[in-house]
C-alpha positions as CSV (number, residue, x, y, z in Angstrom):
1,X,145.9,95.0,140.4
2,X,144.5,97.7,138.5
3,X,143.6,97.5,135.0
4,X,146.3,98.3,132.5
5,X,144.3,98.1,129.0
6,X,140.7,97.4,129.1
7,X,139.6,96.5,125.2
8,X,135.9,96.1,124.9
9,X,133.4,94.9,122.3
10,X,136.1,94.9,119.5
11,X,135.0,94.7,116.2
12,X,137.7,94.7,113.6
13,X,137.7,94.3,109.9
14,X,139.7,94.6,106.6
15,X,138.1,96.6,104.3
16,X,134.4,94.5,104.3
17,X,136.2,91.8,105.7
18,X,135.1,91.2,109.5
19,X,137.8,89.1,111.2
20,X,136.9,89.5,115.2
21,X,133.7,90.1,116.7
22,X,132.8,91.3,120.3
23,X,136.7,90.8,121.4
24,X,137.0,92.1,125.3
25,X,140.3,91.7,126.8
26,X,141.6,93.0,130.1
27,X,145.4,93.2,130.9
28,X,146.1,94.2,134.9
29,X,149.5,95.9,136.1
30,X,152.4,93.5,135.9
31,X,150.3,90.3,134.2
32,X,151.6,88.4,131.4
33,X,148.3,87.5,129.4
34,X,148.6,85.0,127.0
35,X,146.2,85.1,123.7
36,X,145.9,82.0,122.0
37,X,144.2,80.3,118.5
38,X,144.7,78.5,115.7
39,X,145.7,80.2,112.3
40,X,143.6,83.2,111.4
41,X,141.5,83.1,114.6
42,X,142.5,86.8,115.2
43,X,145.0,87.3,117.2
44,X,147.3,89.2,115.5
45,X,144.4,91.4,114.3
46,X,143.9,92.1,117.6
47,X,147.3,92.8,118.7
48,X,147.4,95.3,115.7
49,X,144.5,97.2,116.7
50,X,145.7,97.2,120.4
51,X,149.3,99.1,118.9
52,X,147.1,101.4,117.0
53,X,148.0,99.6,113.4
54,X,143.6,98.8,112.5
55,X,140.9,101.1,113.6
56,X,138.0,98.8,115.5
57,X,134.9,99.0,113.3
58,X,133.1,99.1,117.5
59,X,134.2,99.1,120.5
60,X,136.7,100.9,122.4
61,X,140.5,100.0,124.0
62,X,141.2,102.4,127.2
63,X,145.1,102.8,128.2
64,X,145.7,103.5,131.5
65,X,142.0,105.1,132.1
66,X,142.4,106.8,129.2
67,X,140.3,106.1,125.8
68,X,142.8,105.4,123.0
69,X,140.6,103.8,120.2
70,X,141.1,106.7,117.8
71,X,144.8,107.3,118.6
72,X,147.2,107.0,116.3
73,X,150.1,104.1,116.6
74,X,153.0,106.5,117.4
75,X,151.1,108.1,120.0
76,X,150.4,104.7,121.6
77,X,154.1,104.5,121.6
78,X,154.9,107.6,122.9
79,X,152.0,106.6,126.1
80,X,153.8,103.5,126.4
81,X,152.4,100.7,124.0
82,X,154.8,98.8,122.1
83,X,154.5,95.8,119.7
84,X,157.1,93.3,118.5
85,X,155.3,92.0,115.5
86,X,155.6,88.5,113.9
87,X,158.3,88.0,111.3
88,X,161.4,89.2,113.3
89,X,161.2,92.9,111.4
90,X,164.7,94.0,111.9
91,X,166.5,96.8,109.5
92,X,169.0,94.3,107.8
93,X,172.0,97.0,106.9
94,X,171.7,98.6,110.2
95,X,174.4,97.6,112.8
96,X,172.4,96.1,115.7
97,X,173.4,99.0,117.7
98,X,171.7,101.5,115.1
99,X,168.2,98.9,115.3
100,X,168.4,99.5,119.2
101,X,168.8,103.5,118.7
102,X,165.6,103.7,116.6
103,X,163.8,101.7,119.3
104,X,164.8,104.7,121.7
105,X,164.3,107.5,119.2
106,X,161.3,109.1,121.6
107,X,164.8,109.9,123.9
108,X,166.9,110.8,120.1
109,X,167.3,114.5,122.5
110,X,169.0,112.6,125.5
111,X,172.2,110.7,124.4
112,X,172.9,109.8,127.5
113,X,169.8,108.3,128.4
114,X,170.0,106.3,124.8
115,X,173.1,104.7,125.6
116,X,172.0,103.8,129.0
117,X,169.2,102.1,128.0
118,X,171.3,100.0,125.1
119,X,173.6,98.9,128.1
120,X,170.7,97.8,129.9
121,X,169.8,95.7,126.7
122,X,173.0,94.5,126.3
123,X,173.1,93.2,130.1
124,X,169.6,91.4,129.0
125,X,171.2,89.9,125.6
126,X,175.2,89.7,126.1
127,X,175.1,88.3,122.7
128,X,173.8,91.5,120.7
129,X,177.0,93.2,123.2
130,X,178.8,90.8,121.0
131,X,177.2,91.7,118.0
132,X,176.9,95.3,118.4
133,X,178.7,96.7,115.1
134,X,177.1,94.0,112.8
135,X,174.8,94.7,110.3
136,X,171.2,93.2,111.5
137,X,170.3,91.2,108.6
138,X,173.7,88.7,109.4
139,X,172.2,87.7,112.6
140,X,170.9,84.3,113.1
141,X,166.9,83.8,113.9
142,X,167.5,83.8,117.3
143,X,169.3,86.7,117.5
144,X,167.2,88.6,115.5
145,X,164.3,87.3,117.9
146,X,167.0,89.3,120.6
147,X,166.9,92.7,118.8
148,X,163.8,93.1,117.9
149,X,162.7,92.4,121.7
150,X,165.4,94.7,122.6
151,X,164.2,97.7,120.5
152,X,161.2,97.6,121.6
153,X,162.2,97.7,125.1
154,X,164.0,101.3,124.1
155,X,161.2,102.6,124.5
156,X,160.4,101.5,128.1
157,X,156.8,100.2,127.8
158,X,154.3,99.8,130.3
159,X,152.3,96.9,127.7
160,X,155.2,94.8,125.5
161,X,152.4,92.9,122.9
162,X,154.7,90.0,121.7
163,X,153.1,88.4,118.3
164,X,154.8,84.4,118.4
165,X,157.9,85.7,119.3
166,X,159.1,81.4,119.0
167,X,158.2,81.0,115.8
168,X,160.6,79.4,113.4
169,X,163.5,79.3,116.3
170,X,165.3,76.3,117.7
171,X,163.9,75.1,121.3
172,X,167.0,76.1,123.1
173,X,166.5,79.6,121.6
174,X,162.8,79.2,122.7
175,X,163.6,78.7,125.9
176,X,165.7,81.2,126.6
177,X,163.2,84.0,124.4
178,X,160.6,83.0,127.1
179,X,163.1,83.3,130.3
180,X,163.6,87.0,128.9
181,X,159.8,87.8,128.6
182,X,159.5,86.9,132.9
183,X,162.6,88.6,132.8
184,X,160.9,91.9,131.0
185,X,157.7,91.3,133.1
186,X,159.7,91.1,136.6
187,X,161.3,94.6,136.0
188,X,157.9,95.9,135.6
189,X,156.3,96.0,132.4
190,X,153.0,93.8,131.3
191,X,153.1,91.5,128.7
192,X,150.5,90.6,126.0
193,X,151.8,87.2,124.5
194,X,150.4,86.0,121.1
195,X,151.3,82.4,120.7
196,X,150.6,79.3,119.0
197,X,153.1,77.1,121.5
198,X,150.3,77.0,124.0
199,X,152.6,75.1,126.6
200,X,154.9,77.5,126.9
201,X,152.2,80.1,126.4
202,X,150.5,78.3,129.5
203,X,153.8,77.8,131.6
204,X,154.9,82.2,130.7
205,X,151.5,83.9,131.6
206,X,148.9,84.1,134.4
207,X,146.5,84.3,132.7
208,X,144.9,83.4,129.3
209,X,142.1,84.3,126.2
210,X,141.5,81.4,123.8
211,X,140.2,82.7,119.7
212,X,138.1,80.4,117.6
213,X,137.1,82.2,114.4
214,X,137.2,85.7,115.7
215,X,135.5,85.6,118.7
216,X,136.8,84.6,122.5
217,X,135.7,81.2,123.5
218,X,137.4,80.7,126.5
219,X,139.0,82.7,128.8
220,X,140.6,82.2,132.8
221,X,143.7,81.3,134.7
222,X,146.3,79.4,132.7
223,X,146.0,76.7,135.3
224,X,142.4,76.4,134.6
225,X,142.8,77.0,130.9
226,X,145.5,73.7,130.3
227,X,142.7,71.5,132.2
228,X,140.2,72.7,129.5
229,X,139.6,69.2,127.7
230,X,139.0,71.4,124.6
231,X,141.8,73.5,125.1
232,X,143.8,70.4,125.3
233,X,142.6,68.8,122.9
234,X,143.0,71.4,120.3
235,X,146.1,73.6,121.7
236,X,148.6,71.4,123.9
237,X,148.5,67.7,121.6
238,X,149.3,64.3,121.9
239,X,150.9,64.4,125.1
240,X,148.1,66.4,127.1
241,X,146.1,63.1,125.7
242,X,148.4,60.9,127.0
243,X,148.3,62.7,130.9
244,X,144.7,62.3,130.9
């Protein structure tokens, strides 16, 4: 597999604030990479400067061979970049329909391709289908979850960077978010998956980067990475203890 995104010797910062140091990450054609950490380790910090939202302070981030450290986000986009953030940002007096045609507004010239590639996300979620002419701020969490995965699909990605796309939602819900992102990744596009649920993160990806305090302490197969006694200890809980 050849290398997708290559991001090497991060450094990124708010203002004087340095939150990662020395951050190299490496995301192949077609791989799910997982990203995981406690609370303020940097991850999302990291997934914002990979979507062109923070400027690294050093280092670089090459897209496809090309170097993109100094690009702006909407050109990240427009190469093929896109970023579901945390939070489930959807526009709450837009019809879900209306969400999904800003996701594809790079194609706003092309109504034809637009509406294929909402019927494509309808096939993916038959429940936005349902929804379609409903204001996006009615929506249940879940649902939400759908759209804002969907929008950003609009834009046909090659690198989908999910920022814990299970927070706050019920397990079932959970379950079928993550069936979605293989679903995503099968059809071709490579995932970067922020997430505190580490087993799922584990169980979703191939592979796997592990944050403490801003800096990479682990990194390998997911396999390799759910042996970790550290990472299990710290990341998968009382039952990892309790298989050991």
């Amino acid at each position: 597999m050849s290398a997708l995104l290559a991001a090497d010797g991060l450094e990124l910062a708010y203002g004087e604030l340095a939150v990662c140091r020395s951050i190299s990450i490496e995301i192949s054609e077609g791989e799910i990479v997982a990203l995981i950490g406690a609370n303020g380790a940097g991850k999302s910090t990291t997934l914002r400067a990979i979507a062109g939202l923070l400027t690294p302070r050093a280092g670089s981030i090459r897209f496809r061979g090309n170097d993109i450290t100094r690009l702006p986000s909407h050109e990240r986009t427009a190469l093929g970049i896109a970023l579901v953030p945390e939070g489930r940002h959807v526009f709450p007096f837009l019809t879900v329909r209306e969400n999904l045609e800003l996701g594809g507004f790079k194609y706003r010239r092309d109504g034809a391709k637009v509406r294929g590639l909402i019927d494509r996300i309808f096939e993916m979620f038959s429940r936005l289908r349902e929804r379609s002419g409903q204001n996006a701020g009615t929506l249940s969490g879940g649902e939400q979850q759908m759209l804002v995965l969907g929008r950003a699909m609009m834009s046909e990605p090659k690198l989908l960077c999910l920022d814990e796309p299970s927070l706050g939602l019920a397990p079932i819900i959970v379950r079928d978010i993550f069936r979605t992102i293989r679903t995503i990744n099968e059809s071709g596009t490579s995932v970067l998956l922020v997430e505190q649920n580490a087993r799922y993160a584990f169980e979703t990806a191939s592979r796997g980067y592990v944050l403490q305090t801003g800096s990479i302490m682990i990194t390998g197969s997911c396999a390799e990475l759910a042996r970790d006694a550290r990472v299990r200890e710290a990341y998968l809980g009382r039952a990892a203890r309790a298989e050991t």
